[in-house]
N, C-alpha and C positions, 0 to 999 in steps of 0.2 A: 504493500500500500504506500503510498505518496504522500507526503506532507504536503499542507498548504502550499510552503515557498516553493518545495518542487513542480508542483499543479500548476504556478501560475508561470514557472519557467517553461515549463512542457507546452504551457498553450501562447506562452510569448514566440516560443518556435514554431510551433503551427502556422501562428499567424503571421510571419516573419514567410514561410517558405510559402505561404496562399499567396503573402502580394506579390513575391518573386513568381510565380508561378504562372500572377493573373498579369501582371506585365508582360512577360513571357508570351503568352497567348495574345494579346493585344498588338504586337507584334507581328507576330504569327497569322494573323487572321488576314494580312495584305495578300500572303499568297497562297495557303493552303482554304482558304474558304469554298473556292469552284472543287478542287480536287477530293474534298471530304465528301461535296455532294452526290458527284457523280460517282467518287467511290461505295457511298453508301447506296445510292441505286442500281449499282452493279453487284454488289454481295447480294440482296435482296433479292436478285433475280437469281445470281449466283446459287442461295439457298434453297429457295424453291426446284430448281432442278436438282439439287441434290438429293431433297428430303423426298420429292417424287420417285427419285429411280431409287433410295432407298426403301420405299413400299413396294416397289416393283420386284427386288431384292430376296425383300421378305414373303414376298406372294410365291416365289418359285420353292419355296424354303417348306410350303406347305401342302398336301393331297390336292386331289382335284376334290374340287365339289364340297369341299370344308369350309366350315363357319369362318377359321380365322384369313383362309382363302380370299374368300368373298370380303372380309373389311379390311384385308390390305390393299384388293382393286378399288375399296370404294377412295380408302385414303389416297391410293394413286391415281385415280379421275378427279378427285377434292384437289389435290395440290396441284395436278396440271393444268388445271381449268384455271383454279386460280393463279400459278405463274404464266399462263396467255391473259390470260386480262389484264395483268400487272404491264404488261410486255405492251398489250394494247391499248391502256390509259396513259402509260409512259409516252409511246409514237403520236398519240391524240393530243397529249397535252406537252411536247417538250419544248414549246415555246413559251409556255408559260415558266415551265424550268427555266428554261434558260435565263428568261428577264429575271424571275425570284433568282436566281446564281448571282446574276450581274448584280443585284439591287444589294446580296448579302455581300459581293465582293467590296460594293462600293461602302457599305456600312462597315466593314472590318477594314478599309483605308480610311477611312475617317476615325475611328476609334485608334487602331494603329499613329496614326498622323495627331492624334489628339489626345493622349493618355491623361491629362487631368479633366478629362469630361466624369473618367470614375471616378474623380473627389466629388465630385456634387451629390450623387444618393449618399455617400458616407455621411458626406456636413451635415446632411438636411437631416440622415437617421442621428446623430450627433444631438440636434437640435430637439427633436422628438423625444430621445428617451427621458431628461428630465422634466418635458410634459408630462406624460405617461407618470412618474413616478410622483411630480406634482397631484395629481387628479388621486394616485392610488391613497396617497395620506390625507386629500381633501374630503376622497369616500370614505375612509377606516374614521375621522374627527366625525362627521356627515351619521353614519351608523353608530357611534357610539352617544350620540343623542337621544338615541330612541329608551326606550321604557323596556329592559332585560324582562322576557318570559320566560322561566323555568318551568321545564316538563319532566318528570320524576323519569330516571334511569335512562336520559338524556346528557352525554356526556358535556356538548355546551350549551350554552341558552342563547336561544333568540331573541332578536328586537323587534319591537312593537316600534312602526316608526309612525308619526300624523301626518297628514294630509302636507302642512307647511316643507318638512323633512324632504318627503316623497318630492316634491316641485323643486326642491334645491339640488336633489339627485338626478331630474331627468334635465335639468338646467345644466349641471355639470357635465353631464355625458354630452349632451349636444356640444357643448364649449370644444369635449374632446373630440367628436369625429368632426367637426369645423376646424378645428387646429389642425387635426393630422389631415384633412384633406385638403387643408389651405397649402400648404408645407408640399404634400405630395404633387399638388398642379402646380408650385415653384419650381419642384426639382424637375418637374416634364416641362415646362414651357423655357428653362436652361437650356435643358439638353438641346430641345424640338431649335429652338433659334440657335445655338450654337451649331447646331446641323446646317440650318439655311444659311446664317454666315458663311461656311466653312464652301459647300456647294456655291451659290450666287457669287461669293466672290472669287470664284475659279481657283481658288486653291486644291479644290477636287480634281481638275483637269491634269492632263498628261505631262501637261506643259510646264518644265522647270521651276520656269521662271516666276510663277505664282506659287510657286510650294511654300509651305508656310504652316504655323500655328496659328490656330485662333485662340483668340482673349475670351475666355468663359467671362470674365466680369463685364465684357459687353453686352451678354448676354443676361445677363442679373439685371445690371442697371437696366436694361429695355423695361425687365418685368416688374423691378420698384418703383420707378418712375413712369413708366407708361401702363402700364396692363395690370397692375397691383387689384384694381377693384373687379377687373373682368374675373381675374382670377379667386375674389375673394368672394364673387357672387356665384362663380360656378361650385365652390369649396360649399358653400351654404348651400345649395343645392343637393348637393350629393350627402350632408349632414342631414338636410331632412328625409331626404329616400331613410338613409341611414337607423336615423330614428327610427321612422316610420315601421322599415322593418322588425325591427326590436320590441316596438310596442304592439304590434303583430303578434311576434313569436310570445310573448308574456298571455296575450290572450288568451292564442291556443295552449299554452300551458295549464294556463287556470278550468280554460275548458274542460280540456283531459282532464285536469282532478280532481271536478265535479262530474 
């Protein structure tokens, strides 16, 4: 077993060789992106012929006119049929491949070309967690208001919370999925304009001479100074679905147990 100090060296190294790792891949993704795809839809098809003529294999392996017979043909018409269709959605749709190839090539040269685009979801989870741990001590202060009900051979007791209580708890929870959705549409609307920077101003292109990094704080300042309230009305938006669902689910809970 591991001591504390050891545990938290062990996971200081983990997380030491994850970002070497994810660097590494961000890198990586300029030119192995097309060749994963098309290699994974060559195994794919690769398999299916295998696993077919290994029912075929096993059908020979067996009597005529035998049970196990008859469900290794059915398995080897099951997997042929379906490696021709594979074969046949693939020829029908590889232009769509092809563009979805090109569209991931161009995203794994942008992430490559741009490797502090991953500090943005870090910051933003960063920013979140002492929300989160805010809310969790404003709920435990929030529930220790209520009026303790003890129930015999009941290891803890319950709170009895009033009507006032209850309104300051579904006050607080809305605060939270409006924070953290507020937060999540900042860290998407970074990235989303840091993309169209990077693209529009041809630093995407072949051509040398525009290679370049892009300023993610360009892309910040757009959405504090310009987009701040779009973003903070769409954030409220998705806090009340949010709710909504929740006061839902509580429903049908109380329904079931009645």
């Amino acid at each position: 077993m591991l001591d504390i100090k050891e545990s938290w060296v062990v996971v200081l190294i983990m997380s030491f060789v994850a970002l070497v790792l994810t660097v590494v891949y961000f890198f990586l993704l300029r030119w192995i992106t097309k060749p994963l795809l098309y290699i994974s839809l060559l195994l794919i098809f690769a398999f299916g012929c295998l696993i077919t003529f290994w029912f075929y294999l096993q059908s020979q392996t067996y009597p005529e006119n035998s049970q196990e017979r008859k469900l290794s043909y059915a398995g080897l018409i099951f997997c042929g049929l379906f490696t021709l269709f594979y074969i046949f959605f693939i020829f029908c749709t590889w232009r769509s491949i092809s563009l979805g190839a090109s569209i991931m090539e161009a995203a794994g040269d942008f992430i490559s070309s741009n490797t502090r685009i991953a500090l943005v979801p870090s910051f933003i989870t960063i920013i979140i967690l002492p929300i989160v741990a805010w809310w969790a001590v404003s709920l435990v202060f929030l529930y220790s208001i209520g009026t303790p009900k003890y129930v015999e051979r009941d290891l803890i007791a319950s709170m009895e919370l009033d009507a006032k209580t209850n309104y300051f708890f579904w006050y607080f929870l809305f605060g939270l999925f409006w924070l953290i959705a507020f937060f999540i549409a900042l860290s998407q609307f970074t990235v989303g304009a840091t993309t169209c920077i990077w693209y529009f101003s041809g630093q995407g292109s072949d051509d040398a001479s525009k290679a370049g990094s892009v300023n993610v704080s360009t892309a910040l300042a757009w959405a504090i100074k310009l987009h701040l309230g779009s973003l903070a009305f769409g954030s409220f938006l998705i806090a009340c679905t949010s709710i909504l669902k929740v006061v839902f689910e509580v429903i049908a809970k109380k329904v079931e147990k009645y």
